[in-house]
C-alpha positions as CSV (number, residue, x, y, z in Angstrom):
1,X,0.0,0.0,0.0
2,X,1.7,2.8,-1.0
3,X,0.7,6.3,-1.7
4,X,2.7,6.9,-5.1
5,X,0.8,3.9,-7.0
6,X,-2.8,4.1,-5.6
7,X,-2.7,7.9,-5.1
8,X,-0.6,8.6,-8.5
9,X,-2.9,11.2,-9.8
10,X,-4.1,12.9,-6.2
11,X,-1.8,15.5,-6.2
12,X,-3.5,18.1,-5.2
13,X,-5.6,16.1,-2.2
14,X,-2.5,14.9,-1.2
15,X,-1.2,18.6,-0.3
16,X,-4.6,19.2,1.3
17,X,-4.5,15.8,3.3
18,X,-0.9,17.5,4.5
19,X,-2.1,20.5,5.1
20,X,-4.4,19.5,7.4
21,X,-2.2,17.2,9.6
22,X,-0.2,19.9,10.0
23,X,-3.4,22.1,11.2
24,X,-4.3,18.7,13.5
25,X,-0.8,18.8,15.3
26,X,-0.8,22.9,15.8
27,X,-4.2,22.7,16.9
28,X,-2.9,20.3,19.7
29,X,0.0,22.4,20.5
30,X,-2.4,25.1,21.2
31,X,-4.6,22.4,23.1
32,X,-1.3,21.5,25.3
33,X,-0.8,25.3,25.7
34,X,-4.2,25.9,27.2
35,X,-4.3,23.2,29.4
36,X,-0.7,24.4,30.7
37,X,-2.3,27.7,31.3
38,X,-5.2,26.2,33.2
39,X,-3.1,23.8,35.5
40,X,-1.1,27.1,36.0
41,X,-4.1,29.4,36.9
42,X,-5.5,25.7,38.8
43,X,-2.2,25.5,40.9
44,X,-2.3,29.7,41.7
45,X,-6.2,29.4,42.6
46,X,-5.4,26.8,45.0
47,X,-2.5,28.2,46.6
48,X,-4.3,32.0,47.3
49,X,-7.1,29.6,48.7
50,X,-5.2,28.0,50.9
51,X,-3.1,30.8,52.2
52,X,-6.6,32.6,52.8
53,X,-7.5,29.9,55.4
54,X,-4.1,29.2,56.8
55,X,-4.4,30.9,60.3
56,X,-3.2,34.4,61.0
57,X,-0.1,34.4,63.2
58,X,-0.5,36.5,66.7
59,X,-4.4,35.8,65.9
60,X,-7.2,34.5,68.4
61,X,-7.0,31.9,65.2
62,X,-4.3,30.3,66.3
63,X,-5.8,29.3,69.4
64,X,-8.5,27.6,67.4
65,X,-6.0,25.0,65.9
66,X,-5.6,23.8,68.9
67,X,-8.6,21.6,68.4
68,X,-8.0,18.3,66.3
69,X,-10.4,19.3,63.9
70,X,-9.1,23.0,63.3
71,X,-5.8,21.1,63.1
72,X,-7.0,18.4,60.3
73,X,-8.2,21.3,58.4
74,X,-4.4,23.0,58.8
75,X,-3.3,19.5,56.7
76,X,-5.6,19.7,54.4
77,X,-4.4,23.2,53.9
78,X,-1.2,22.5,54.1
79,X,-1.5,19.4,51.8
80,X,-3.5,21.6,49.2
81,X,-0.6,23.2,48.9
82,X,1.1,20.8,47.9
83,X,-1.2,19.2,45.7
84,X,-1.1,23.2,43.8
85,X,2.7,22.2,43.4
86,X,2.4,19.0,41.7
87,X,-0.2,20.9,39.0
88,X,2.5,22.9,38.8
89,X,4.6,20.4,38.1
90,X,1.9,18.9,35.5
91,X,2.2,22.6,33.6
92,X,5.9,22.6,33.8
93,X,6.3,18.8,32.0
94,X,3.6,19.1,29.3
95,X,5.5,22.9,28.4
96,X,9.0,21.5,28.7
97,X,8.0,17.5,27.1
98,X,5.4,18.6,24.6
99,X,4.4,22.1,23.8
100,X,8.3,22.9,22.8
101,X,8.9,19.7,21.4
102,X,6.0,19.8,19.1
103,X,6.7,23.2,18.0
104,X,10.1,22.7,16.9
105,X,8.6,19.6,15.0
106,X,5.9,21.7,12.8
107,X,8.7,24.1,11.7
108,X,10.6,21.3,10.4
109,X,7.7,19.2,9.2
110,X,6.4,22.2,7.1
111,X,9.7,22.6,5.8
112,X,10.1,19.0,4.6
113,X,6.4,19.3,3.4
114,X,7.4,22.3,1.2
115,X,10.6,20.4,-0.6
116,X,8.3,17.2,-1.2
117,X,5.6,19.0,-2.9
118,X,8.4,21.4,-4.9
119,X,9.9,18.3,-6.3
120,X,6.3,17.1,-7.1
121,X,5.5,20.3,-8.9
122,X,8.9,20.8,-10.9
123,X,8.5,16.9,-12.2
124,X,4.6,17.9,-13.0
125,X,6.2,21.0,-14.6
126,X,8.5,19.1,-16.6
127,X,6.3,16.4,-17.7
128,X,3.6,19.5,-18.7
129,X,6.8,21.1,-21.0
130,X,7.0,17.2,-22.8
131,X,3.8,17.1,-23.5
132,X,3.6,20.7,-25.0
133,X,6.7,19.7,-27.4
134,X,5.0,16.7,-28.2
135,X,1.8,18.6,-29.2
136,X,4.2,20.9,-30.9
137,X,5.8,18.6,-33.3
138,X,2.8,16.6,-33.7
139,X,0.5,19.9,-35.3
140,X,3.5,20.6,-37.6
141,X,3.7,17.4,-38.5
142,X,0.1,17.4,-39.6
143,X,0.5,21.2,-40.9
144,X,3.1,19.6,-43.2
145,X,1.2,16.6,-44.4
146,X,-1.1,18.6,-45.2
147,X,1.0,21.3,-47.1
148,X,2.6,18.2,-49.1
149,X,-0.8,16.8,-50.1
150,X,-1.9,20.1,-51.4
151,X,1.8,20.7,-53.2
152,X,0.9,17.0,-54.9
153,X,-2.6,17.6,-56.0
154,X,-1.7,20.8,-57.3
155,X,0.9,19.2,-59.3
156,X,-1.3,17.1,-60.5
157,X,-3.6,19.3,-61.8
158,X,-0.8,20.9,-63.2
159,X,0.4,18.1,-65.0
160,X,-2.6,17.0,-66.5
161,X,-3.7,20.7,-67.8
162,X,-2.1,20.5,-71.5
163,X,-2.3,24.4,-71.5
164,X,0.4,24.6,-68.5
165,X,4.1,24.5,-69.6
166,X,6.8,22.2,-68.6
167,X,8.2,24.8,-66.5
168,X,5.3,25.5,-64.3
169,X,4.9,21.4,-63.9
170,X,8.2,21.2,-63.2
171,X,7.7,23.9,-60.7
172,X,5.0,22.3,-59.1
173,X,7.0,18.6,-59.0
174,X,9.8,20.4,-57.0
175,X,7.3,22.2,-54.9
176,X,5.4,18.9,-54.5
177,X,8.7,17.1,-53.3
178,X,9.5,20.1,-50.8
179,X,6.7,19.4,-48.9
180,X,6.6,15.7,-49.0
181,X,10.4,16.3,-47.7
182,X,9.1,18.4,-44.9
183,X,6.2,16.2,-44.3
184,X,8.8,13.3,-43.8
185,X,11.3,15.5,-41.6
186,X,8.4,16.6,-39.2
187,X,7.4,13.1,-39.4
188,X,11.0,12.1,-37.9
189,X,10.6,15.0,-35.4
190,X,7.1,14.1,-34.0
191,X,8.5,10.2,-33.8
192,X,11.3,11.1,-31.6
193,X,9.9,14.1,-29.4
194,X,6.7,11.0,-28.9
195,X,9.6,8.5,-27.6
196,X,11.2,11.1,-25.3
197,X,7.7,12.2,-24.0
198,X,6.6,8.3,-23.7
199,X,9.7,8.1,-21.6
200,X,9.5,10.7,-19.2
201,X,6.0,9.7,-18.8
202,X,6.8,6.7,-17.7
203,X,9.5,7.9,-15.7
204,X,7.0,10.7,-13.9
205,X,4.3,8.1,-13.3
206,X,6.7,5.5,-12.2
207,X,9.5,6.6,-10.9
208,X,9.1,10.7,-9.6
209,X,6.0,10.6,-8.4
210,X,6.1,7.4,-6.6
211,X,9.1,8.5,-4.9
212,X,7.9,11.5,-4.1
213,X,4.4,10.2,-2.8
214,X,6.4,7.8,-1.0
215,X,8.6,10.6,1.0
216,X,5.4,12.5,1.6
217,X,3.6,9.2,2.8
218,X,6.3,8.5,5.3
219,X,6.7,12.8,6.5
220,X,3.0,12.0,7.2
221,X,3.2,8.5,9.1
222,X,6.5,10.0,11.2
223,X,3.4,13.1,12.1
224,X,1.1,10.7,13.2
225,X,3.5,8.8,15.2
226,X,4.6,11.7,16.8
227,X,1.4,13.1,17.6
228,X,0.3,9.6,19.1
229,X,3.5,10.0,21.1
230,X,2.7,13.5,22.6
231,X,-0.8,12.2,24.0
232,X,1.2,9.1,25.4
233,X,3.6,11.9,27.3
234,X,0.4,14.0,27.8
235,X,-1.0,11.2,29.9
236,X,2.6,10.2,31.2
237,X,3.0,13.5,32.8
238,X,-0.5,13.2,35.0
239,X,0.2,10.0,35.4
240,X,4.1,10.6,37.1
241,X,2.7,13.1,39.5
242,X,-0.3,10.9,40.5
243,X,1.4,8.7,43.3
244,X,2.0,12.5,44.8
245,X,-1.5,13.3,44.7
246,X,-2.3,10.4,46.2
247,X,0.1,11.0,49.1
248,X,-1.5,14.4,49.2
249,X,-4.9,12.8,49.3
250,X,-4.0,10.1,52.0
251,X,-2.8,13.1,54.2
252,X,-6.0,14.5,54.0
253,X,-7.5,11.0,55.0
254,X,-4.8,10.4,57.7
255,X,-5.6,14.0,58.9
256,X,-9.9,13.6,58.9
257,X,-8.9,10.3,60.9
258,X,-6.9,11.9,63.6
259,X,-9.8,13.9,64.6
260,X,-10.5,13.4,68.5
261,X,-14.0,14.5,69.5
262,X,-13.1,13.9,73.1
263,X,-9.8,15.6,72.8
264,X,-11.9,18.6,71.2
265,X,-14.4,18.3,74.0
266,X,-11.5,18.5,76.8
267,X,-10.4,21.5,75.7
268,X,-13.6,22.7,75.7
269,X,-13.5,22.2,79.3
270,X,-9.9,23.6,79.7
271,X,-10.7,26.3,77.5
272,X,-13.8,27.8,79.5
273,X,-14.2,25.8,82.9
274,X,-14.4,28.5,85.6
275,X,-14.1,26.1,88.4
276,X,-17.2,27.2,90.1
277,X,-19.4,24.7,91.2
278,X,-23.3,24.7,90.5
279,X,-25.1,27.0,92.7
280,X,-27.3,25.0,95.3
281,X,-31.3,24.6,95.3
282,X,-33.7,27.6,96.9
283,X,-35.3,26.4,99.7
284,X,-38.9,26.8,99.9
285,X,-40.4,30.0,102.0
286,X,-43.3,29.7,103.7
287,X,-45.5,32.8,103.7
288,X,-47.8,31.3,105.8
289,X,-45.8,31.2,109.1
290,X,-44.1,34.7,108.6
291,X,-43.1,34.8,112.5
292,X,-41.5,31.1,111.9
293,X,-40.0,31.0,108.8
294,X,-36.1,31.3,108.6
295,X,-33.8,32.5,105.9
296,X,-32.5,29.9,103.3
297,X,-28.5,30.1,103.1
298,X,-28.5,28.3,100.4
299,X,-29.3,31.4,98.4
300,X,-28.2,32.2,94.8
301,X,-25.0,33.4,96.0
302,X,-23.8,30.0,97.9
303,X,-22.9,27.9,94.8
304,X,-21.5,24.8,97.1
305,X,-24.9,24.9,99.1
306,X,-23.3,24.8,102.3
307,X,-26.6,24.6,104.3
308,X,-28.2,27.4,106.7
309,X,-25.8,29.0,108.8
310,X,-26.8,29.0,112.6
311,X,-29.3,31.3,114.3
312,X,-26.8,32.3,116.7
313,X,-24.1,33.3,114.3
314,X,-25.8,36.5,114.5
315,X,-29.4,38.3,114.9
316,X,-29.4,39.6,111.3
317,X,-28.1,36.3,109.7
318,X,-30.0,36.1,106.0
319,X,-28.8,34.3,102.6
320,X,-26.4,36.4,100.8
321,X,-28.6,38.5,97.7
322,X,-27.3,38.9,94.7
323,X,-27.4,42.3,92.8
324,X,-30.9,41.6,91.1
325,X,-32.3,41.2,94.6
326,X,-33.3,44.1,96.4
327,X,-32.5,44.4,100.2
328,X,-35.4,45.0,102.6
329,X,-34.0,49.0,104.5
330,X,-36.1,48.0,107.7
331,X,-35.7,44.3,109.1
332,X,-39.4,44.3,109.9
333,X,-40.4,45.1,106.2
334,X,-42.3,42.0,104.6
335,X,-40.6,40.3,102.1
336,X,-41.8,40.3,98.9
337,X,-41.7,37.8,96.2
338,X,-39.0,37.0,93.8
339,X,-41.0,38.5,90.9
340,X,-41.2,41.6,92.5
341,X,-38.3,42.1,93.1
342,X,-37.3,41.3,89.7
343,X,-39.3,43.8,88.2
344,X,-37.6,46.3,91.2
345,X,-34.4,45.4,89.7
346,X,-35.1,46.3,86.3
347,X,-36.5,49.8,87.0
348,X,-33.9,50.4,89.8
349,X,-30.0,51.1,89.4
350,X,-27.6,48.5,90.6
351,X,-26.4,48.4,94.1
352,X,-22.5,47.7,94.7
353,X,-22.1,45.5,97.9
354,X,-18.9,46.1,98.7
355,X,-15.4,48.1,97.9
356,X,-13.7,45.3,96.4
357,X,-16.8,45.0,93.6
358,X,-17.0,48.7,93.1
359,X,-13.2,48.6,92.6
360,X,-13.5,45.4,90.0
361,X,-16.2,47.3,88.5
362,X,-14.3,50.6,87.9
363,X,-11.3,48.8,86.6
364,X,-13.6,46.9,84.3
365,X,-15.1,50.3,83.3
366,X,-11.2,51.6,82.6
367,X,-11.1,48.6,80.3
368,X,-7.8,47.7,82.4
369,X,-6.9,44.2,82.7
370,X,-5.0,42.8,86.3
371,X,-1.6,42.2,86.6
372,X,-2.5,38.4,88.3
373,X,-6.1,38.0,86.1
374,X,-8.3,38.5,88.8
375,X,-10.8,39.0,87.1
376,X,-10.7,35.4,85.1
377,X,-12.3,32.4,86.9
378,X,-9.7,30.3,88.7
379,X,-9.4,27.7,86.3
380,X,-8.9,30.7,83.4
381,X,-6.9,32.1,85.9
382,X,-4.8,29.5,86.4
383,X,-4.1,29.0,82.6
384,X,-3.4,32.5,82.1
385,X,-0.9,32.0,85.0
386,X,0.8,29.0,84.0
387,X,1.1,30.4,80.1
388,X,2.9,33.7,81.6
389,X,5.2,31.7,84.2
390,X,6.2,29.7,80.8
391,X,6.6,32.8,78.5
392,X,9.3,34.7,81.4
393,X,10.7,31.0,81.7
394,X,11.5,31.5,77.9
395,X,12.8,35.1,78.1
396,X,14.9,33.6,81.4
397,X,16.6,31.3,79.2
398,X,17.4,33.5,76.2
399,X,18.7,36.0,78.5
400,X,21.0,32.7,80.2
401,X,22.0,31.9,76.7
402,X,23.0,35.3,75.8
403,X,25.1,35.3,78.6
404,X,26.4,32.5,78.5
405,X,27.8,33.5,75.1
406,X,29.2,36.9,76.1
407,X,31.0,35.2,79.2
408,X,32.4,32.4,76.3
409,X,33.3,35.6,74.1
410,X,34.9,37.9,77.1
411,X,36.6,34.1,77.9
412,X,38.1,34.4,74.6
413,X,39.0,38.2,74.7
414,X,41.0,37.6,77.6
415,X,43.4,34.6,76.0
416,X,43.6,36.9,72.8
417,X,43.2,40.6,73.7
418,X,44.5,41.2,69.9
419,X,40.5,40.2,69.1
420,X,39.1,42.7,71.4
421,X,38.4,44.6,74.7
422,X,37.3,42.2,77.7
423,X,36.1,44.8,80.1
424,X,33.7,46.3,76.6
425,X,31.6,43.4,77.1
426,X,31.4,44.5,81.4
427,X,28.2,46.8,80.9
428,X,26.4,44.4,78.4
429,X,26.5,41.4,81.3
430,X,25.9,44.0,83.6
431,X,22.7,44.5,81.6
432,X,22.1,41.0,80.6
433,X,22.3,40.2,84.7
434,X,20.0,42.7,85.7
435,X,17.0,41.5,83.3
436,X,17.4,37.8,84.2
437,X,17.6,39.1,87.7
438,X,13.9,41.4,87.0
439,X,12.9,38.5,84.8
440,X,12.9,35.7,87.9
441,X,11.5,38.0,90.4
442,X,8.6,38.2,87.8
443,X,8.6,34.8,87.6
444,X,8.7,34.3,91.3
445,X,5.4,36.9,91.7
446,X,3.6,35.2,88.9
447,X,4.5,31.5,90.2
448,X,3.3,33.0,93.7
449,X,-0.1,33.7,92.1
450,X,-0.1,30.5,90.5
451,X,0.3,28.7,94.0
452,X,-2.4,30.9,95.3
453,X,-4.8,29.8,92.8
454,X,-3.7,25.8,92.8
455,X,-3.8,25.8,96.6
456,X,-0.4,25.2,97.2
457,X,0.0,28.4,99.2
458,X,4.1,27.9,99.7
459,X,5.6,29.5,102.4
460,X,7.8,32.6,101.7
461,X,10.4,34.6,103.5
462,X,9.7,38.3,104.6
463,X,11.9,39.3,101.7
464,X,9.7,37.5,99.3
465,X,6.6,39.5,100.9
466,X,8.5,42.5,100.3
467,X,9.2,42.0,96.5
468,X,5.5,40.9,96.2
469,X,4.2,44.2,97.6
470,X,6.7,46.0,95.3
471,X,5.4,44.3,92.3
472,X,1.7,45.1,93.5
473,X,2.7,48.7,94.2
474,X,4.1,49.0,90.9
475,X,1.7,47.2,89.1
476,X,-2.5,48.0,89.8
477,X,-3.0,47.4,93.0
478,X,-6.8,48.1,93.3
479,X,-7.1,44.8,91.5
480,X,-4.3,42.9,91.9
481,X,-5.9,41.6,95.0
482,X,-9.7,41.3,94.4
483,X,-9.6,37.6,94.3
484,X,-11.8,37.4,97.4
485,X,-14.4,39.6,95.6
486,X,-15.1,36.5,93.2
487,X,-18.7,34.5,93.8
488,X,-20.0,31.8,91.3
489,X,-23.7,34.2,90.3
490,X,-27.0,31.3,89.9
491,X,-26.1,31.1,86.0
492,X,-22.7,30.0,85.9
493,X,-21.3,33.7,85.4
494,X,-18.1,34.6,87.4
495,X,-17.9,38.3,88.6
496,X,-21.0,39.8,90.7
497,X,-22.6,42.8,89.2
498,X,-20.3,42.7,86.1
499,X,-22.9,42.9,83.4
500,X,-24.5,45.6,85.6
501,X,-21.4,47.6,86.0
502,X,-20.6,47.6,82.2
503,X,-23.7,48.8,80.9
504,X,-24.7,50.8,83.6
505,X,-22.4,53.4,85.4
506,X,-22.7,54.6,88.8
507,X,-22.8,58.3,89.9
508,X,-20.2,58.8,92.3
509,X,-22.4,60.8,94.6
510,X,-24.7,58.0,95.3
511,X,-21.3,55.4,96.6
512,X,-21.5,56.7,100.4
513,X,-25.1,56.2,100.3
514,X,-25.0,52.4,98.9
515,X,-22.4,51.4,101.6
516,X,-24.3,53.5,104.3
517,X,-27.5,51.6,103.8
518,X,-26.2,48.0,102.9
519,X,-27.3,45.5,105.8
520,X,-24.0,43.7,107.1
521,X,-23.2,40.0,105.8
522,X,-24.9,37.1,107.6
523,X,-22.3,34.8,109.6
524,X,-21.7,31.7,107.7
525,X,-19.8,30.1,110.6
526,X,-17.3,30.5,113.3
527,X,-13.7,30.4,113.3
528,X,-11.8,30.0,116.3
529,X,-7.9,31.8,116.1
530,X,-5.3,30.0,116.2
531,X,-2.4,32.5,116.5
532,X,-2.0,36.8,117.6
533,X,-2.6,38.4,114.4
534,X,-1.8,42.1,114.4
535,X,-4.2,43.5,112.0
536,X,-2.2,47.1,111.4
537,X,-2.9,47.3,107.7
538,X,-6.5,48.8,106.3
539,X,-9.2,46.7,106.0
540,X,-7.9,43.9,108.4
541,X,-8.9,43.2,112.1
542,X,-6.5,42.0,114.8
543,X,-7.5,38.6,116.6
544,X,-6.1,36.8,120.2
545,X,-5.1,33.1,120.5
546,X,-7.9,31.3,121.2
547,X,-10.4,33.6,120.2
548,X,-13.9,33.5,118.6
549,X,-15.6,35.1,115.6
550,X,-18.1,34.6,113.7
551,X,-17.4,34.0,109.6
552,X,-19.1,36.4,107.0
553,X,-17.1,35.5,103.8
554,X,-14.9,32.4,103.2
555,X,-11.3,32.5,101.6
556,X,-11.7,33.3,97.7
557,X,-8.3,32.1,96.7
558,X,-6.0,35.0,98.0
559,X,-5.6,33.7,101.5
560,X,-7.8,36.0,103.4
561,X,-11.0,35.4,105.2
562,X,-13.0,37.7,106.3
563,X,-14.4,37.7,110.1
564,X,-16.7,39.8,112.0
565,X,-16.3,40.1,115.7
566,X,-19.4,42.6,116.4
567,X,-21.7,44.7,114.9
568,X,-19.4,47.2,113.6
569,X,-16.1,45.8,114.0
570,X,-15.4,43.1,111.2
571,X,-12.1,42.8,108.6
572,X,-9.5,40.4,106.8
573,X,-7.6,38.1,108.7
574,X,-5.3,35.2,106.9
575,X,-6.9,32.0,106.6
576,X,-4.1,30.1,107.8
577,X,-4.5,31.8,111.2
578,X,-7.6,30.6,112.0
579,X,-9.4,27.3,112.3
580,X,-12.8,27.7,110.5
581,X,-16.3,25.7,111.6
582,X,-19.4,25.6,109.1
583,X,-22.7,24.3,109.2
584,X,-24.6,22.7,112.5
585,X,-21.9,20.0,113.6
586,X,-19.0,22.4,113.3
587,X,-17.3,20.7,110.5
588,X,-13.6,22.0,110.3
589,X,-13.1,23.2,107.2
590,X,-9.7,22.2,106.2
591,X,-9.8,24.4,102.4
592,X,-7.4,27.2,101.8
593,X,-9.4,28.9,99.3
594,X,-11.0,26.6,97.1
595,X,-8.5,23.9,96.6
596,X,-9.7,21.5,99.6
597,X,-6.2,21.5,100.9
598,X,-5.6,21.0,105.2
599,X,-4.9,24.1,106.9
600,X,-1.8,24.0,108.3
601,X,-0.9,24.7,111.7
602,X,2.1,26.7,111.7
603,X,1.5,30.3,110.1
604,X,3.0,31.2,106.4
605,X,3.5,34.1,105.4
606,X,1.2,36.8,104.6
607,X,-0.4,37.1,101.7
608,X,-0.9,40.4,99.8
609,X,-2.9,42.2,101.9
610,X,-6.8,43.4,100.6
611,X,-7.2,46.8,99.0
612,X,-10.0,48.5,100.0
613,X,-9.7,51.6,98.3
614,X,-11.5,53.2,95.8
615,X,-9.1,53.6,93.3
């Protein structure tokens, strides 16, 4: 099967058929192109989506990722990435593999194309130029056959008219012979030009145009050969890049599996857990024996339900109220009910029940944070503790390192003093010293706290108590030390009066009047003392060995209880001082603060003691 004896006489639909293969193998260049383009675009899209979800560094976002599911959507981000590069890499093989190759092929198979087809035409040419001699010599041979047939009939004629003379006939004869001469010489002419045309002929149809059908056959068979070996590469190149994907792809599945719910759940927990405990039921008051009927202490503001304190603990001894309870002025008054006083509380303006409130509340109004996160829960608190006690760890031990490096390099100085000045170095570990020095004091205040608010309560020497009170001097002290202001509020919330004190501001000429009118706190207990405490500083009460007081608010975490010892004399006294009893059977209550830890016996050091100023 060969083009140059089956397709002898296609020429012209042979440079067609060409012309379009040629077309078919451009038009998949610019196929190749495109899809390079899009795998490009494909591989950019992907990236800018991926950097749009990856989490913002310094960001409240980062503290999402913590969870396992924020943190299997981080892979699959991350991985997306990746699988971006590997299109990429798809764009990058089919440009380099295909597109280039390919194009460098069309220039030269157009080329090749253009000398088949110019051989084609100059044999056609020559063949057409045979053919035209032939036709040539073959009218003047029949021009001259015909001129000799005239020149014998006229002679003829002429020799059979008796009027004509012998010249004139002989005159004819000759001319009659000329042309039967010329008749025979065009003859010859026509017979050769015929056997050289016959020839060529044979040799175009044959020989030329078989050959050069042939060449243009096999141009066309190397095309398609080389366009079936571009789609092979085409699917090569997706196909190299695929075990990638699939890695990419398996990270995403080995990322979706790592999810924890519980984990997630935990940190939840760690994440928002206040470390309050669930306030304790109301008990029921009955209206009908209003001479009989006692106060429930297990009021909204007791969230460990810790029973009804004692009659005797004092004649005024009621359940604490919380802020959207209005106090009765006059101990006579009848109480009303809790719906009344509801509405009360949302036509009248919140009452502040003590300093340390009014102080949390202005601070909160200043938009000021404390120093030791008082105002967080103490399980928030204790996070945001142990997160700065680990952040000054870290500044401790670059400042170590960088010491350590410019004693090594002062070290060095000294045994070559060519390659510098020892004592230059004197001031910057002077320096260095001093911030490592301010840097574990810090610590030591902070890990302090951090004690305070696990329970542990260390002991610490005078000198320690002094730094602490620098630190609190230098830092806020109106609420550094509000711990003991905290109480767990009947829905969970932390700080009393906090939603009140935000949205609604307090005129400062109505403060005296508040305190003036509040009714004093009902005893919760008694607490007998077991060493002299000198109370000297404001807001504290001294207390005798031995002696007894009744208990109006219990340790809050900052090692301070608060006592009364009559009507009008009452303050802070540390907890570890005194040996507390609640409830009927005088339970001794062996928590400092809220840990549940046993009181020791032998007196630690002082905490912080309570501001009670305004600001």
């Amino acid at each position: 099967m060969s083009w140059g004896t089956e397709l002898w006489d296609q020429f012209d639909n042979l440079e067609k058929h060409t012309q379009w293969g040629i077309d078919i193998l451009e038009k998949y260049i610019k196929f190749v192109k495109e899809r390079t383009e899009i795998e490009l675009s494909y591989a950019k899209q992907l990236r800018n989506l991926s950097k749009k979800y990856q989490p913002k560094k310094n960001s409240k976002e980062e503290e999402e990722y913590r969870y396992t599911a924020c943190q299997a959507f981080l892979s699959t981000l991350n991985e997306m990435n990746d699988y971006a590069g590997q299109h990429e890499v798809i764009s990058e093989n089919l440009s380099s593999q295909i597109t280039a190759g390919l194009a460098r092929y069309v220039q030269e198979l157009k080329q090749e194309r253009k000398s088949h087809f110019h051989d084609g035409r100059k044999a056609q040419q020559h063949i057409e130029t045979c053919w035209k001699q032939l036709e040539s010599s073959k009218r003047r041979f029949e021009r001259d056959c015909k001129e000799a047939e005239r020149a014998q009939q006229h002679f003829e004629k002429m020799d059979a008219d008796i009027n004509v003379t012998k010249a004139d006939v002989e005159k004819a004869r000759q001319q009659a012979q000329l042309r039967h001469q010329m008749a025979e010489d065009s003859k010859a002419d026509y017979s050769s030009i015929l056997q050289k045309f016959n020839h060529e002929q044979h040799e175009y149809y044959y020989t030329h145009i078989p050959t050069i059908f042939q060449q243009i056959q096999e141009m066309e068979e190397r095309r398609i050969v080389r366009l079936g070996e571009s789609m092979k590469t085409y699917a090569e190149v997706d196909r190299q890049v695929t075990p990638i994907i699939g890695k990419c792809l398996d990270g995403i599945v080995k990322a979706a599996e790592a999810i924890d719910q519980k984990n997630d759940s935990q940190l939840v927990i760690e994440a928002y857990k206040s470390g309050f405990e669930p306030p304790g039921d109301i008990e029921f008051e009955d209206y009908t024996q209003p001479m009989k009927r006692t106060v429930s202490e297990n009021s909204l503001s007791n969230s460990r339900g810790e029973g009804k304190a004692e009659p005797k603990f004092g004649g005024k001894a009621k359940g604490k109220l919380w802020p959207f309870i209005k106090k009765n002025k006059s101990p006579k008054q009848q109480k009303e009910p809790l719906s009344h006083r509801f509405n009360e509380f949302m036509t009248s303006k919140p009452k502040i029940h003590c300093f340390r409130s009014l102080k949390r509340g202005l601070s909160l109004k200043l938009g000021s944070t404390p120093e030791d996160f008082s105002n967080l829960p103490p399980e928030q608190r204790r996070k945001k503790l142990q997160q700065k006690v680990d952040e000054i760890n870290r500044d401790i031990q670059k400042e170590v390192d960088q010491r350590d490096a410019i004693t090594k390099m002062k070290d060095v100085y000294l045994k070559n003093p060519q390659m510098g000045d020892p004592a230059s170095l004197d001031h910057k570990l002077t320096e260095v010293s001093q911030n490592i020095e301010k840097l574990r004091l810090e610590a030591q205040k902070f890990e302090a706290w951090l004690a305070e608010v696990e329970g542990r309560l260390p002991a610490r020497g005078e000198q320690a108590r002094r730094q602490s009170g620098l630190y609190d001097a230098q830092s806020t002290p109106p609420v550094n030390n509000c711990a003991q202001a905290r109480e767990s509020s009947p829905d969970g919330s932390y700080t009393e009066e906090q939603s009140q004190e935000s949205a609604v501001k307090v005129p400062a000429m109505d403060f005296d009047d508040e305190f003036d009118d509040e009714e004093p706190l009902p005893a919760i207990g008694t607490c007998r003392a077991l060493y002299t405490f000198d109370g000297q500083n404001e807001g504290t009460i001294s207390v005798v060995e031995g002696e007894t007081l009744y208990v109006i608010e219990e340790d809050k975490g900052d090692g301070w209880t608060r006592i009364r010892r009559s009507e009008d004399e009452e303050g802070y006294v540390p907890t570890s001082y005194v040996e507390v009893y609640l409830d009927k059977n005088a339970k001794v209550c062996v928590t400092a603060g809220e840990a549940g830890r046993t009181v020791s016996r032998v007196p630690r050091a002082l905490p912080a003691a309570p501001h009670l100023s305004l600001l």
